[in-house]
C-alpha positions in Angstrom: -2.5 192.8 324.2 0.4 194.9 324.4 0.4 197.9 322.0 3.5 197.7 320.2 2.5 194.2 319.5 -0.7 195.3 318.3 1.1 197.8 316.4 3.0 194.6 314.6 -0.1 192.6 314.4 -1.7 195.1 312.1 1.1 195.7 310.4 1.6 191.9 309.8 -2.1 191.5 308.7 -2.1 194.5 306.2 1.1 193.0 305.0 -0.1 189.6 304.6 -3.1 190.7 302.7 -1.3 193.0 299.9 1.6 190.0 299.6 -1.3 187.5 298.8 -2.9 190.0 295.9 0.8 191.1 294.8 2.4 187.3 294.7 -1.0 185.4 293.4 -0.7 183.3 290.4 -1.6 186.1 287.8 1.3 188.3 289.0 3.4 184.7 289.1 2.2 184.3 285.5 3.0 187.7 284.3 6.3 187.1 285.4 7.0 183.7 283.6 5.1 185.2 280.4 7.2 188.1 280.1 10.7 186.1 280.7 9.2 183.8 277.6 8.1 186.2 275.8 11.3 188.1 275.2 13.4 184.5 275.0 11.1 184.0 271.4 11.7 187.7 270.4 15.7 187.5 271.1 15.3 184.0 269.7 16.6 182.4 273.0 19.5 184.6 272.9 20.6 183.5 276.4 21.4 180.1 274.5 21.7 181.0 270.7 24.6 183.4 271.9 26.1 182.1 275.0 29.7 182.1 273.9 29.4 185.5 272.6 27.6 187.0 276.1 30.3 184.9 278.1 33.3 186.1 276.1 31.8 189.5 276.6 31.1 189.8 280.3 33.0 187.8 282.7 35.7 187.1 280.0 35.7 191.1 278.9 37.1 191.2 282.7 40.6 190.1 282.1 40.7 191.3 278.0 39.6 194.5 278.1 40.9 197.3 279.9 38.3 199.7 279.5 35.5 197.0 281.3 37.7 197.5 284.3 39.0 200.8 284.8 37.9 203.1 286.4 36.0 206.6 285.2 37.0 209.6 285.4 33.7 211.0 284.8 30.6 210.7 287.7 29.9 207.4 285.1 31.3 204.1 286.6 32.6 201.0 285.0 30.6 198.2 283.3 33.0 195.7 286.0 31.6 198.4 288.8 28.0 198.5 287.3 27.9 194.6 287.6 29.7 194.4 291.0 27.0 196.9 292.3 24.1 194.8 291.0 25.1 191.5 292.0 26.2 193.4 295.7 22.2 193.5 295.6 21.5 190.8 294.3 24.1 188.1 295.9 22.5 188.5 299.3 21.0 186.5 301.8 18.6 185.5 299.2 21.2 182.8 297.7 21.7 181.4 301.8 18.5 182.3 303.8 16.2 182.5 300.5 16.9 179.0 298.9 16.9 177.3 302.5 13.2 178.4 303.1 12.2 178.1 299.6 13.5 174.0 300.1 11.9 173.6 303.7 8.8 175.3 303.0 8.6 174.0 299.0 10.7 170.9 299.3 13.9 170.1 296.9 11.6 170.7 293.8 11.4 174.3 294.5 14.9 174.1 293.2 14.0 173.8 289.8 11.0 176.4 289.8 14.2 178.1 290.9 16.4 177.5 287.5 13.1 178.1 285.4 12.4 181.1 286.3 15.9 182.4 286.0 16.2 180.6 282.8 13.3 183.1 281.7 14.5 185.5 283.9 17.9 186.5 282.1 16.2 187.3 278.8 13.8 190.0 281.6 17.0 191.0 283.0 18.6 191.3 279.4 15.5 193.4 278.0 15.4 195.7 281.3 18.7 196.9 281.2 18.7 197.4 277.0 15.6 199.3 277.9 17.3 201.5 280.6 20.4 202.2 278.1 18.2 203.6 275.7 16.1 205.5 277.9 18.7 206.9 280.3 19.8 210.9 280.6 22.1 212.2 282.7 21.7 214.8 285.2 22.5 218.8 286.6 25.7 216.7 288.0 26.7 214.5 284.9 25.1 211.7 285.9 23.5 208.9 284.6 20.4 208.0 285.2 18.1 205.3 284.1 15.3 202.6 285.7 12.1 202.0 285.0 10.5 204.6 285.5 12.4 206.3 282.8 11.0 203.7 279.8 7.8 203.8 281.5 7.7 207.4 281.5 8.8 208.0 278.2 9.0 204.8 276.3 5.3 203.5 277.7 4.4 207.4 277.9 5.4 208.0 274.0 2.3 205.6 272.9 -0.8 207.2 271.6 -3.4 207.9 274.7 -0.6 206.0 276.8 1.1 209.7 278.4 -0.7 209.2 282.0 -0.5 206.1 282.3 3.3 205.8 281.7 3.8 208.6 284.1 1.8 207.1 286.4 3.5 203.9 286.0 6.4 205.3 287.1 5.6 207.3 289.7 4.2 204.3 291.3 7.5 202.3 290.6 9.6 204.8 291.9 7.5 204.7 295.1 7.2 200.8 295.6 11.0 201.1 295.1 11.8 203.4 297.7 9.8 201.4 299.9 11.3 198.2 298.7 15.0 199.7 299.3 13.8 199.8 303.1 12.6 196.5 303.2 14.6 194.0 300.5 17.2 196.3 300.8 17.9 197.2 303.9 15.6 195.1 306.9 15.4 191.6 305.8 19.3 191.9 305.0 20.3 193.2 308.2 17.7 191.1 310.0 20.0 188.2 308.8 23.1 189.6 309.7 22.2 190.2 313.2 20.8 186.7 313.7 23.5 184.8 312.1 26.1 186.9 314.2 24.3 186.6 317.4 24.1 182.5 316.7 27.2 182.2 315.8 29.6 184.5 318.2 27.0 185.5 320.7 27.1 189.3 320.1 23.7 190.7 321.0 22.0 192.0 318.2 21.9 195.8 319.3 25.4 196.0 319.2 25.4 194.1 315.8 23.1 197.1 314.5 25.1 199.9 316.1 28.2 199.0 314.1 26.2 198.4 311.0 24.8 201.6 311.1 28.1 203.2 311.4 29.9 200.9 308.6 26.7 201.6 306.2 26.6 205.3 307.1 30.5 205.4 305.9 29.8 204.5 302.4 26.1 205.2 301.8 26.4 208.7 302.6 29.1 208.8 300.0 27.1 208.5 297.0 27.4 205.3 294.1 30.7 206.4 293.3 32.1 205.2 296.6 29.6 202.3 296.8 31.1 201.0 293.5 34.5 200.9 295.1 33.5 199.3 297.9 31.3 196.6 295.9 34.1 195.8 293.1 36.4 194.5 296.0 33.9 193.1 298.5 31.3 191.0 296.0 34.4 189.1 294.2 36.4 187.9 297.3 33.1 186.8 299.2 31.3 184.8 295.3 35.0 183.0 295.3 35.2 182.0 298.9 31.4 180.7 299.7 31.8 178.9 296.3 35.0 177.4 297.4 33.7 176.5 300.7 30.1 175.4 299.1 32.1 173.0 296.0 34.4 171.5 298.6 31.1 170.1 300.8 29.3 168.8 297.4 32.6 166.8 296.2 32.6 165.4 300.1 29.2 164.1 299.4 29.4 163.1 295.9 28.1 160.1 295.9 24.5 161.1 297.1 24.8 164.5 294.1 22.5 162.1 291.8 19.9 161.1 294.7 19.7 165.0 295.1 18.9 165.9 291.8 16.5 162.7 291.6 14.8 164.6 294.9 14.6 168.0 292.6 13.3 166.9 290.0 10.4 164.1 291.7 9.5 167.6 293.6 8.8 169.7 290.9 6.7 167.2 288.8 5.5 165.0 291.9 1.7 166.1 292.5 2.1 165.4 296.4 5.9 167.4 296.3 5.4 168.1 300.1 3.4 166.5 302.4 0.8 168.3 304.3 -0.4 170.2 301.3 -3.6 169.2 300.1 -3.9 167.5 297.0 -2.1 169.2 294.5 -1.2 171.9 297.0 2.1 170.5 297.5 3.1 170.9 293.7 2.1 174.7 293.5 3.5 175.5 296.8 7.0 174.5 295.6 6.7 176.4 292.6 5.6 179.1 294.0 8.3 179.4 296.8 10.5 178.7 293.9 9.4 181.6 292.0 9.9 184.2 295.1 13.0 182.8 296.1 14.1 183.1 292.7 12.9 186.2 292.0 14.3 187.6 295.5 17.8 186.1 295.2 18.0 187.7 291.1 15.7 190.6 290.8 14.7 189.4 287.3 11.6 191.4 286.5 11.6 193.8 289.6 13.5 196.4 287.4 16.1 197.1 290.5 19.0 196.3 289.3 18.9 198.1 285.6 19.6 201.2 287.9 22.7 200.3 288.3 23.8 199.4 284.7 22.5 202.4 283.6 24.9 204.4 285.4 27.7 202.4 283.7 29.7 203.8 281.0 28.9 201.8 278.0 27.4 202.9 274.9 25.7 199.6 273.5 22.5 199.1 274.9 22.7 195.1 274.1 26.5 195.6 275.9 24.8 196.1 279.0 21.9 194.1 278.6 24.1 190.6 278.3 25.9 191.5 281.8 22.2 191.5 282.9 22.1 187.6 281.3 25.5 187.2 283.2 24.2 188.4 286.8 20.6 186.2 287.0 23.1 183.4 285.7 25.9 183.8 288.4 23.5 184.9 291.2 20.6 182.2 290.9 22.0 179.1 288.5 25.3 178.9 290.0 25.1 180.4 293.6 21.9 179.3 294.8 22.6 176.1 292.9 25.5 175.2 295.1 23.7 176.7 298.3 20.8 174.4 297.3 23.2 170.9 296.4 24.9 171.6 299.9 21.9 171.6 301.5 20.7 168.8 300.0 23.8 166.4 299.9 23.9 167.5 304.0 21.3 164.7 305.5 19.3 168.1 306.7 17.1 167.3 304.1 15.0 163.1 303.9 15.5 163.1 299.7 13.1 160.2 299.5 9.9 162.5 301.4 11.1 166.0 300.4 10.8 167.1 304.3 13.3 168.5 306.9 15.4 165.5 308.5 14.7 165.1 312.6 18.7 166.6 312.1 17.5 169.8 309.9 14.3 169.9 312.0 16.2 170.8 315.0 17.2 174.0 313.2 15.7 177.2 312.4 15.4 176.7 308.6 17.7 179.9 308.1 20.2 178.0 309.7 20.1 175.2 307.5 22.7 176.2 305.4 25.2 176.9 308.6 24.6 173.6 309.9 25.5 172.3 306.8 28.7 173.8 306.9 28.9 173.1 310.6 28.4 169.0 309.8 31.4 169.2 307.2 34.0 171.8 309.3 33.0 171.9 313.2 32.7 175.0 314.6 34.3 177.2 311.9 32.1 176.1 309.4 29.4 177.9 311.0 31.6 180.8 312.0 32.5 181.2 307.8 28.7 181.2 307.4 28.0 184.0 309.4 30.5 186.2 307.9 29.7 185.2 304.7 26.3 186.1 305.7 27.3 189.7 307.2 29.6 190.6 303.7 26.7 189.1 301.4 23.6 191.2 303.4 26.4 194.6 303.5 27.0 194.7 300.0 23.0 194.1 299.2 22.6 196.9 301.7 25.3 199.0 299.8 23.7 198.3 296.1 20.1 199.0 297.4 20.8 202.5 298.8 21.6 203.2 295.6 18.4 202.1 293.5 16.3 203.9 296.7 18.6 207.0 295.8 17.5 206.9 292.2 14.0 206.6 293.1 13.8 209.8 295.3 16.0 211.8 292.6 13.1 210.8 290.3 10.1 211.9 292.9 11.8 214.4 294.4 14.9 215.8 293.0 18.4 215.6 294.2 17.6 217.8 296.9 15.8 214.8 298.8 18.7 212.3 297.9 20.5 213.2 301.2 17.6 213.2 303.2 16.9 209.5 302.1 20.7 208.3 302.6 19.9 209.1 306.5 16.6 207.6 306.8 18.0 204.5 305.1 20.7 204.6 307.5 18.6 204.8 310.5 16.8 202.3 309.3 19.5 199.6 309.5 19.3 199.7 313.0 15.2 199.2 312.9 16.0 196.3 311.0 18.2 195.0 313.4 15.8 194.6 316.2 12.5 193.5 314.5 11.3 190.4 314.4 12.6 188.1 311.5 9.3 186.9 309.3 7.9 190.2 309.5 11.5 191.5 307.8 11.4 188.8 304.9 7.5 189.3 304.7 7.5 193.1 303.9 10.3 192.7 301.5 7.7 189.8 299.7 5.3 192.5 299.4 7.4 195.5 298.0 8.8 192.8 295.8 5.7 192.5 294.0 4.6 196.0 294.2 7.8 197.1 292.3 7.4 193.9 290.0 4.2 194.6 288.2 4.7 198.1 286.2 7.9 197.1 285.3 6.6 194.4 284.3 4.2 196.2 282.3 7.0 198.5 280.4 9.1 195.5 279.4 5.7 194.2 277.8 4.9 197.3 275.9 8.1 197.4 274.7 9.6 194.6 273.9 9.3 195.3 270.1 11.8 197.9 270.8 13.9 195.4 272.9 14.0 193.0 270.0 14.7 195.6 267.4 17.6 196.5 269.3 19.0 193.1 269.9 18.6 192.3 266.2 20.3 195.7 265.3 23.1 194.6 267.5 23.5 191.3 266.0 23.4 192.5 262.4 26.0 194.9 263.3 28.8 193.1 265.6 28.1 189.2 264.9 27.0 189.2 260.9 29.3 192.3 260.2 26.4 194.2 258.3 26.9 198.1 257.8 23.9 199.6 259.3 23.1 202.5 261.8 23.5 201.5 265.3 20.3 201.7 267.8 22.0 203.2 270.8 19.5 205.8 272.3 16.0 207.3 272.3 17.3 210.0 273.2 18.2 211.6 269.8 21.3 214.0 271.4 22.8 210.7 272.9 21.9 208.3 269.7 24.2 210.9 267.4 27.7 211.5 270.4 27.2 207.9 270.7 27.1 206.7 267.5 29.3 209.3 266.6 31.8 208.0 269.5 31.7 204.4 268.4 32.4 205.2 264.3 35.6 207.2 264.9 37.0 203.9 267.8 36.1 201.9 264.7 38.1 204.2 262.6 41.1 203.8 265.2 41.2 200.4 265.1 40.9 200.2 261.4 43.8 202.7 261.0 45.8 200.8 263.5 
């Protein structure tokens, strides 16, 4: 055997036996339980309050001012904040991810898809209040907050719980710089590269080489620039795939209720794809439903709350309903319309749940260019592959950045520079590897990252629920009562401070 193939044999096999201990059915479980649990503590607040989350996020965008403009401060923008997350989160995930999650798991992996994500916003929601309240800023002016901060001292505050919060963290921060080279940063460019090379025939090499250079130009920057670059790239590219994705659904309308017939026979049907085993067809598609879902949103990884934690909003609960907002837009309307395309494309034989001899005679990574190939010729699958290439970037962009905030937490800011260039470099090692290797490591650092979050937002979710109903008392029943804002008792009083003299303005005005 050759040695470097060796070498990737051994990786592969190690790989393959951590994925299968970090993505068996108790982790899986812990994932769903946690999602439920704080939907009954919020009292489904994804669905009691989805006007007032809506009217708050996506519609603060064009009626508030201060959601969108930008600070002056190191802090950046609650518009920037959610750009940068769903940079990382909007990613090949929502293309790549849902088509193997539908040829592996069949059409009912779809809706393991949506349940998960249903559950998953209320994770989202509670990670992000959590790293509000937990956040501090730094030597530079800086905010920053993750997991590892609530672990630390949230977890860490318990009795007899000091060590283990600490350790807790230092393990998350760890998994996440690992994951930011692998979700982040391999599997994305891995995609690019093939995509680019199908499509226009540009050799992957030099694919890499000018994705190092365009990464290098922003990453080495620092968030500040990465937030620029996100708030213009993520919003143009959402609007045109959905555009592209909505027109290929209404040319196919008439087959839109055999598809979701096809969903939902594969979720409940105990043979949902042939070939595995009795019963093993059913828990395959749920649980390539539950990765793909949990790769395309993050919800529960504890990734993207780095981001919001950085923005510049004082209500934890503010923050935590763009959270709600990003699992919504990224898995049930993006890899919703990814999945209906695919489906309504004849790639897919409805009535079995397998690949069509037409989707069979392509890579399932390219089912989603053929698709668009079938419905526009040969600029279909040219709009793919771009789409592809800005999607993968800005993940790229919004990873270096929760890698970044993992090494400031293990090693100070001295070692944030030093990382910037390994992850760099790295893009170009990502570029050249082989493909299932890419989107199996990412699996694994997935889960590794995954579980002590996991087990922060479970020890304190009675804090997440206090806060939520301190919110709700305050801004939706108009009671008169102290706002929970930090843990941090310095931050609690500027900010409480900060928001009873604006409600002064405005009652003076």
């Amino acid at each position: 055997m050759n040695p470097d193939n060796a070498v990737v044999q051994a990786i592969t096999d190690v790989n393959s036996a951590v994925n299968d201990f970090v993505w068996g059915w108790p982790a899986l479980i812990l994932l769903g339980l946690v999602g439920i649990l704080m939907t009954v503590l919020t009292k489904f607040f994804q669905v009691s309050h989805i006007g007032h989350w809506l009217k708050n996020t996506i519609g603060a965008i064009f009626t508030e001012k201060h959601v969108t403009s930008h600070t002056k401060d190191r802090t950046i923008s609650q518009f920037q904040s959610l750009c940068t997350a769903l940079a990382a989160t909007v990613g090949t995930g929502n293309i790549v991810g849902v088509a193997g999650a539908i040829a592996i798991g069949g059409p009912g992996a779809v809706f393991w898809m949506w349940l998960i994500a249903f559950f998953g916003m209320m994770t989202n929601f509670s990670e992000n209040v959590l790293g509000i309240l937990y956040r501090r800023k730094n030597e530079k002016g800086e905010w920053h907050g993750g997991a590892m901060y609530y672990l630390r001292d949230g977890l860490g505050s318990k009795k007899h719980m000091k060590t283990v919060g600490a350790v807790l963290a230092g393990l998350f921060s760890v998994f996440c710089l690992l994951a930011s080279f692998g979700i982040g940063n391999m599997s994305q460019v891995n995609s690019m590269v093939s995509n680019v090379e199908s499509a226009f025939g540009v050799p992957t090499w030099i694919t890499g080489l000018v994705l190092v250079m365009a990464v290098a130009a922003v990453v080495l920057g620092g968030l500040k620039r990465v937030a620029r670059i996100t708030e213009k790239i993520v919003p143009f590219m959402v609007i045109a795939y959905l555009i592209g994705t909505i027109v290929i659904i209404v040319l196919h309308a008439g087959v839109i209720p055999e598809v979701f017939g096809a969903i939902f026979r594969g979720a409940f049907s105990w043979n949902a794809v042939a070939g595995g085993g009795f019963g093993g067809g059913l828990i395959l598609a749920m649980q390539m439903g539950f990765k793909r879902g949990v790769f395309s949103n993050e919800a529960g990884l504890g990734s993207s709350v780095m981001v919001h934690s950085s923005s510049n909003v004082k209500e934890p609960v503010r923050q935590g309903m763009w959270g709600i907002f990003e699992v919504f837009a990224d898995t049930i309307v993006v890899c919703t319309l990814t999945a209906l395309t695919i489906l309504s494309s004849g790639l897919v034989d409805l009535t079995t749940g397998q690949l069509s001899e037409a989707g069979q005679a392509v890579q399932s990574s390219a089912l989603m260019s053929e698709s668009f190939r079938l419905a526009f010729g040969p600029i279909g699958s040219g709009f793919i592959a771009i789409a592809i290439l800005l999607f993968a970037y800005s993940t790229v962009l919004g990873w270096s950045h929760y890698g970044s905030t993992a090494t400031w937490y293990l090693f100070g800011h001295k070692g944030v520079m030093v990382y910037r260039v390994a992850f760099v470099a790295v893009v170009f090692l990502g570029a050249v590897m082989k493909a299932q290797l890419a989107w199996d490591i990412s699996d694994t650092f997935n889960g590794l990252m995954m579980i002590p979050n996991l087990i922060g937002v479970l020890a304190l979710a009675p804090l997440v629920a206090k806060c939520t109903s301190n919110y709700v008392d305050r801004k939706l029943r108009g009671r008169d009562v102290e706002p929970l804002l930090s843990m941090r008792p310095e931050i609690q009083r500027e900010h409480a401070e900060a928001i009873r003299n604006a409600k002064t303005e405005e009652e003076a005005e």
